[in-house]
C-alpha positions as CSV (number, residue, x, y, z in Angstrom):
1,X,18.2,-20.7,-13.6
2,X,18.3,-18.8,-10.4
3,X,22.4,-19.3,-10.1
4,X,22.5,-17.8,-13.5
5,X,20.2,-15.4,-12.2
6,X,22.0,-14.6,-9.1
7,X,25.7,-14.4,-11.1
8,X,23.9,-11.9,-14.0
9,X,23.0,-9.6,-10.3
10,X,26.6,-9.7,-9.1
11,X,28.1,-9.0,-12.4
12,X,25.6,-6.0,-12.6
13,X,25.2,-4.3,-9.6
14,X,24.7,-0.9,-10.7
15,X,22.2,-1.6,-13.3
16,X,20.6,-4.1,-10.7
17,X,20.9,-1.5,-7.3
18,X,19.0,1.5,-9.6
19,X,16.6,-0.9,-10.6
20,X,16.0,-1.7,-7.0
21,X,16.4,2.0,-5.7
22,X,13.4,2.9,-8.3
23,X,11.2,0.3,-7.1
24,X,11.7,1.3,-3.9
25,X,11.2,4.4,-4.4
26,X,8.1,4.2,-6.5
27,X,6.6,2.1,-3.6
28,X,7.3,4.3,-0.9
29,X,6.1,7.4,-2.1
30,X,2.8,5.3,-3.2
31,X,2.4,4.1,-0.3
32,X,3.1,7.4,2.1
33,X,0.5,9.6,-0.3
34,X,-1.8,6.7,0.2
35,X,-1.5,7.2,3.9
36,X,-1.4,10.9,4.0
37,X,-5.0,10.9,2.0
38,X,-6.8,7.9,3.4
39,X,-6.5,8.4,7.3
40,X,-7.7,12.1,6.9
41,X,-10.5,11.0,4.9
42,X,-11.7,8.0,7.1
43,X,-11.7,10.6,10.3
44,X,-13.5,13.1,8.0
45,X,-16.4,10.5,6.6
46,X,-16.4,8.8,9.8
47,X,-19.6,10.4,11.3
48,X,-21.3,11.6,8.0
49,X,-22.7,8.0,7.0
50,X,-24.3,9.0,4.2
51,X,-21.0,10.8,2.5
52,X,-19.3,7.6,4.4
53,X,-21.5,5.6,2.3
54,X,-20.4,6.9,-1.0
55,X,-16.8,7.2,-0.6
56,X,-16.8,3.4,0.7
57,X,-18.9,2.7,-2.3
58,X,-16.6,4.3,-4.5
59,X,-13.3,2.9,-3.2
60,X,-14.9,-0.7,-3.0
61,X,-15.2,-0.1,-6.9
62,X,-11.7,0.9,-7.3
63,X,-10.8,-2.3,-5.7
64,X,-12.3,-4.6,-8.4
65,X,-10.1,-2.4,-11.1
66,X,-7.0,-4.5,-12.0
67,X,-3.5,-3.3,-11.1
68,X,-2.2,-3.1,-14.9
69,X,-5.6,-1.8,-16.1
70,X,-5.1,1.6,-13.6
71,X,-1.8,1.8,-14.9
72,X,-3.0,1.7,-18.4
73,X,-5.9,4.8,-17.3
74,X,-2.5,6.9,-16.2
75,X,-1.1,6.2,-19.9
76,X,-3.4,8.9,-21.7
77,X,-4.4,11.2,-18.3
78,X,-0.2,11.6,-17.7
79,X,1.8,10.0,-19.7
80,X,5.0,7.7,-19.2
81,X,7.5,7.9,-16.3
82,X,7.8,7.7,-12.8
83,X,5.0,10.3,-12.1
84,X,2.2,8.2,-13.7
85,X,3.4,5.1,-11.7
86,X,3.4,6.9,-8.6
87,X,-0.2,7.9,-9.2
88,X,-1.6,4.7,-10.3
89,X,0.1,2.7,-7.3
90,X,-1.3,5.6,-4.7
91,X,-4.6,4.6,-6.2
92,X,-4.0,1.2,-5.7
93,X,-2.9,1.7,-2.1
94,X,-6.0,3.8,-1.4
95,X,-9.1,0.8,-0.9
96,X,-6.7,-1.4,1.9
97,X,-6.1,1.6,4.1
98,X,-9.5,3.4,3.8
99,X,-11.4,0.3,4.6
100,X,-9.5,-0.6,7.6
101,X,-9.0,2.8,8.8
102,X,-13.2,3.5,8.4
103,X,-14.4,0.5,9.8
104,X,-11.8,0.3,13.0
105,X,-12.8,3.9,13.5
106,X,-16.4,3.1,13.4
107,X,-16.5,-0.3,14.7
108,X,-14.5,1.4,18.2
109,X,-16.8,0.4,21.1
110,X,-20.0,2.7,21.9
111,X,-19.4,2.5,25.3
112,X,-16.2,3.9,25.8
113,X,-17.2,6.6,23.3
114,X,-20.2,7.7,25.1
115,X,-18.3,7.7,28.8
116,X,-15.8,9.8,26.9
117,X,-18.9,12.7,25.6
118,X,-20.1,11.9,29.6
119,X,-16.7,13.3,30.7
120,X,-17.5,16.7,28.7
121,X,-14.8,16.1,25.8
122,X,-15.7,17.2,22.1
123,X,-16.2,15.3,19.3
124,X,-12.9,16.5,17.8
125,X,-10.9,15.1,21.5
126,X,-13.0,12.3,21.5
127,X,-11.9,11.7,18.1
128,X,-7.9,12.2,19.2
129,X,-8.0,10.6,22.5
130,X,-10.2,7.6,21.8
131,X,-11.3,6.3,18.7
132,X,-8.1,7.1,16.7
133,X,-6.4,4.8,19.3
134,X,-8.4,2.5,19.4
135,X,-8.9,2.2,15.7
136,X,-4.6,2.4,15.3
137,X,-4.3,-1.3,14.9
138,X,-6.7,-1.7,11.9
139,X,-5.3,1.7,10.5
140,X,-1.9,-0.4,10.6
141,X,-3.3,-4.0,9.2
142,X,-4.5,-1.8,6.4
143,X,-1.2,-0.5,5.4
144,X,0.3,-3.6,5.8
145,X,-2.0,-5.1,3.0
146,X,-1.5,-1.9,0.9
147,X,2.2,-2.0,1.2
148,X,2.6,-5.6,0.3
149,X,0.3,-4.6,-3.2
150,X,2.0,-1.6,-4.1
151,X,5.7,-3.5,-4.0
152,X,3.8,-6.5,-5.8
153,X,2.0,-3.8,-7.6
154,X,5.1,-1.6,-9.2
155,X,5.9,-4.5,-11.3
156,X,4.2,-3.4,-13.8
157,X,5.6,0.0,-13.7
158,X,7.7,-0.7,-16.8
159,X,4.6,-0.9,-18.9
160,X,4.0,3.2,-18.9
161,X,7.8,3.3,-18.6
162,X,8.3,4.0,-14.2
163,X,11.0,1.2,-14.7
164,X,12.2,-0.7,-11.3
165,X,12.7,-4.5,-11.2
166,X,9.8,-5.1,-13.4
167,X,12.3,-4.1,-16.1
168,X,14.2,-7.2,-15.9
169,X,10.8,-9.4,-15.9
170,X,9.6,-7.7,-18.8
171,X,12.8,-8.3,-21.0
172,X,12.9,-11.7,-20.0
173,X,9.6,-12.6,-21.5
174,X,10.5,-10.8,-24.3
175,X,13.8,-12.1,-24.8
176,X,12.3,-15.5,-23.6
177,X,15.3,-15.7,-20.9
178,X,14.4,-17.2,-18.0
179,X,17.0,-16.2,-16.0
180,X,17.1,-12.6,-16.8
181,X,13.3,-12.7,-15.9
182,X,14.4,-14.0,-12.2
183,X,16.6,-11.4,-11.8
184,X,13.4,-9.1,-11.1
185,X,10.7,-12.3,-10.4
186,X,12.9,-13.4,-7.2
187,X,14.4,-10.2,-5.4
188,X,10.0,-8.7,-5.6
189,X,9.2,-11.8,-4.2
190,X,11.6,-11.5,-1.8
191,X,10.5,-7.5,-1.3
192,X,7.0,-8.6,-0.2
193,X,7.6,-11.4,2.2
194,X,10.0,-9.4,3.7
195,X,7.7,-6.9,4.1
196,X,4.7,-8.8,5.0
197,X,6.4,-10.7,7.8
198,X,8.2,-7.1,9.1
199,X,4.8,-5.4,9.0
200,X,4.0,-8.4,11.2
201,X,6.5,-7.9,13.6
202,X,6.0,-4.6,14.3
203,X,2.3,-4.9,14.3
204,X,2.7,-7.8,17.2
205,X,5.3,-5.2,19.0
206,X,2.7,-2.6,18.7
207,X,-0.5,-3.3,19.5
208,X,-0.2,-6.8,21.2
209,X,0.5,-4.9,24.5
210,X,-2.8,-3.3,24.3
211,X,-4.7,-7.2,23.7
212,X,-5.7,-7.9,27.3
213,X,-6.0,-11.9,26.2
């Protein structure tokens, strides 16, 4: 099955490289929106605990929503296409990064905050120079998670019609063809472990510099 898989890939490459390119794509821009609206918002909520404690109320809600059932809630708000996918995976992206970007900025230790206020800086330096540090390697174990979902995530896509590798997995069940269902099962599974052990690395390269132990 997979050789018949991996000959159908060769002797399609086209098909097979825009299917790719659209999955990528998809994921990417999910995942960069995610980013772009999630760190702002943990550094805004961060020392308002009571607006903290609805937003983190909210998003741990979102969390419990299925992937396919947020892309079915695009379906009537936006229709069918890329767009709609893009939207539903940002969503799904959202709860990983939030979380770990709130709770490393809060969880950042009181003690090096206060010597900081000591020293005369402002909350908005204090903010910049220490707890967004600090905080950066939970900020970047959350958009590891959330980048491993939305890739695992955009399968789907090809229910409101975003397309991507998914395609090939849903005509295989249809078709009932293994083979042709590998041809998007395999290289997605491939996508996330690569991305999940990349994320890794660069995570260790990072921050592991910083980990006195």
């Amino acid at each position: 099955m997979v050789a018949e898989a991996f000959f159908w890939i060769v002797e399609n490459q086209g098909q097979f490289l825009r299917a790719l390119w659209r999955h990528l794509l998809m994921s990417g821009i999910s995942l960069g929106l995610a980013v772009s609206i999630a760190l702002p918002l943990a550094v805004l909520i961060v020392n308002y605990s009571r607006f903290a404690f609805v937003v983190i109320n909210v998003v741990n809600a979102m969390r419990t929503v299925p992937s396919l059932a947020i892309l079915a809630i695009m379906l009537p708000l936006f229709g069918i296409g890329i767009g709609p996918c893009i939207v539903a995976l940002t969503v799904l992206a959202l709860p990983p990064i939030l979380l770990n970007a709130y709770v490393g900025l809060r969880d950042v230790d009181p003690d090096a905050v206060e010597a900081a206020i000591g020293m005369g800086m402002s909350k908005g330096q204090v903010m910049r120079s220490i707890r967004v540090p600090l905080a950066a390697p939970a900020m970047f174990a959350g958009t590891r998670t959330a980048a491993v979902q939305v890739l695992a995530g955009a399968t789907l896509a090809p229910f409101i019609g975003g397309g991507g590798l998914g395609d090939f997995i849903a005509t295989g069940i249809s078709m009932m063809n293994t083979s042709r269902l590998l041809v998007g099962a395999v290289p997605i599974a491939l996508l996330t472990l690569t991305t999940e052990f990349s994320f890794g690395w660069l995570e260790r390269k990072l921050f592991s510099e910083r980990d006195p132990t």
